[in-house]
N, C-alpha and C positions, 0 to 999 in steps of 0.2 A: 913387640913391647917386651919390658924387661922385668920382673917381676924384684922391688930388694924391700923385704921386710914390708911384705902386704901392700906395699905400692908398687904402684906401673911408672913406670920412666920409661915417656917417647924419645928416640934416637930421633935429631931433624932429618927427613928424608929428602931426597928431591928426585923425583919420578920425571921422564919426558917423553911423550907419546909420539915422536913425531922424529924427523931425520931432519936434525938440525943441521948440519956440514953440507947438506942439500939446500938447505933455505938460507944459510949464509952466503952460498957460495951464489946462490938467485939474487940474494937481495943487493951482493957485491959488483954481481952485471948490472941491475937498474941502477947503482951509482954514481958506474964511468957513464949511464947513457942520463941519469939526469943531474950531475954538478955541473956538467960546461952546460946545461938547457938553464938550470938555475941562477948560474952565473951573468949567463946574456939578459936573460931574464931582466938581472937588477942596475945589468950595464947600460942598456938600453929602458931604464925604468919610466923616465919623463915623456917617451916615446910610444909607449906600450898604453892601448886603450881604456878605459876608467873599468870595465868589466872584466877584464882579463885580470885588471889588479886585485879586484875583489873579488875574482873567484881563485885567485894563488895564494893568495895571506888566508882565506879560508881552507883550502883543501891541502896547502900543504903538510901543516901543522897536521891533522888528520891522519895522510898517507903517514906520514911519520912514525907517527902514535901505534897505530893500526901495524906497522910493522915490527916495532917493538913488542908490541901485546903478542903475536905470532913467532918472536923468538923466545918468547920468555913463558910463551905456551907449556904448559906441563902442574903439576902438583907436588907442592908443600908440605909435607907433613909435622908443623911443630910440635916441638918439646910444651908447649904451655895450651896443648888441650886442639889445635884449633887444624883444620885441613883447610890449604892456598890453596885453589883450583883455579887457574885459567885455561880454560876451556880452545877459547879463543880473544875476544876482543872484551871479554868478561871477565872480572875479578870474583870469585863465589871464598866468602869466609865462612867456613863449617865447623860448629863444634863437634867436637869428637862424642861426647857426650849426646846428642842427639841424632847419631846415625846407628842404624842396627845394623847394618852390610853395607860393602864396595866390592859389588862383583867385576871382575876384570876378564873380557873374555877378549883374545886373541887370536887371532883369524891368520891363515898361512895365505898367501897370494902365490899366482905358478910362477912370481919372482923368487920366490924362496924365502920372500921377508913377510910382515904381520905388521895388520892394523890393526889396531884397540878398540874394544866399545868399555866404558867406564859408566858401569850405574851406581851411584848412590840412593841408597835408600833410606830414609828416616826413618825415623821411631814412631812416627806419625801417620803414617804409611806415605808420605810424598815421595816421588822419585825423581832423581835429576839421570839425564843423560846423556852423554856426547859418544856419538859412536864417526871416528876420525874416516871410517870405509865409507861412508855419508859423501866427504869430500871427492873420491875415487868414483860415483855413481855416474856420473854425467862422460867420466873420461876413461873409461875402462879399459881401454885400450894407450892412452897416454904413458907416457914413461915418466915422462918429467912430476905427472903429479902423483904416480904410484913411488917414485924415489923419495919424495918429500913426504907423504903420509903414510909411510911404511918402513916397518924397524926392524932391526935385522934381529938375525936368531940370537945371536949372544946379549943383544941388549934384553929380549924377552927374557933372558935363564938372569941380567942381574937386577930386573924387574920382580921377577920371581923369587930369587935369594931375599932381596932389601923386604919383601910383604910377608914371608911363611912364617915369619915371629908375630905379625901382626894378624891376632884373632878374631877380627872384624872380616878382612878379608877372604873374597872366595876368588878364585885363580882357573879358569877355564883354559887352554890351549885346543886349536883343533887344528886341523892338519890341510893341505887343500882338499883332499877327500873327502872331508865330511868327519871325520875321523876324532875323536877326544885323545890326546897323546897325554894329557897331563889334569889332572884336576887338585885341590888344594882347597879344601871347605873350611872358610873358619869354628870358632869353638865358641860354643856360647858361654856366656859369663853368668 
């Protein structure tokens, strides 16, 4: 935040927690394998069973959706008060004004890249929390989904850059060791 003549002026930020060039480049494969399925699909329409119909006009629309929400995944920070969050398949509008911290801790993986946990905390004491190594539990050994939920070191450092002006913010990094390489506490107001 920017301080001119006892006001604060937010810069819009756009923060992304996630390896999107990895999940475009996924979401580019399921394309080539479902436009020619889609296509037969509608060539073959009159032909195609009353259920099948009515469970494709319902789920596609969805898959769709559901995929968009996943590329557009990440947080907002506008100039008029309010923090964008999608998390995932969720839209959360936050006044800035009602949150007292966004701590941001980032985890090293022995690929050399970092997943996010992002808590918000209100003024209220409510907490919100997505922590993206959630996704990684079940496949720990996976690559494909450690490439996609995992951001590499230079995006962490312009992560880092874009929030150290921003006083709300607390900024963890830890190392695969266990290890704290970086911390960054906000200022209270």
């Amino acid at each position: 935040m920017i301080s001119e003549n006892g006001g604060t002026v937010c810069k819009n930020k756009y923060l992304s927690f996630i390896n999107k060039i990895s999940i475009w480049l996924l979401v580019s494969i399921v394309a080539i394998i479902f436009i020619p399925c889609i296509y037969l699909m509608f060539a073959y329409w009159s032909s195609i069973p009353l259920i099948i119909k009515v469970m494709s006009i319902i789920t596609l629309p969805i898959f769709y959706v559901s995929w968009m929400m996943i590329l557009l995944n990440g947080m907002v920070i506008s100039p008029k008060g309010y923090i964008w969050f999608i998390p995932d398949i969720r839209i959360k509008k936050i006044l800035i004004s009602e949150v007292a911290r966004i701590v941001f801790n980032m985890y090293e993986w022995e690929n050399g890249k970092y997943s996010v946990l992002v808590k918000i905390i209100y003024k209220d004491g409510r907490v919100f929390t997505k922590d993206y190594a959630r996704a990684l539990a079940p496949h720990r050994r996976s690559k494909l989904m450690k490439s996609q939920y995992t951001i590499s070191k230079g995006k962490v450092d312009d992560i880092c850059e874009q929030l150290l002006e921003w006083d709300i913010c607390y900024i963890n990094i830890v190392d695969r060791n266990k290890q704290l390489t970086f911390q960054k506490i906000g200022t209270k107001k």
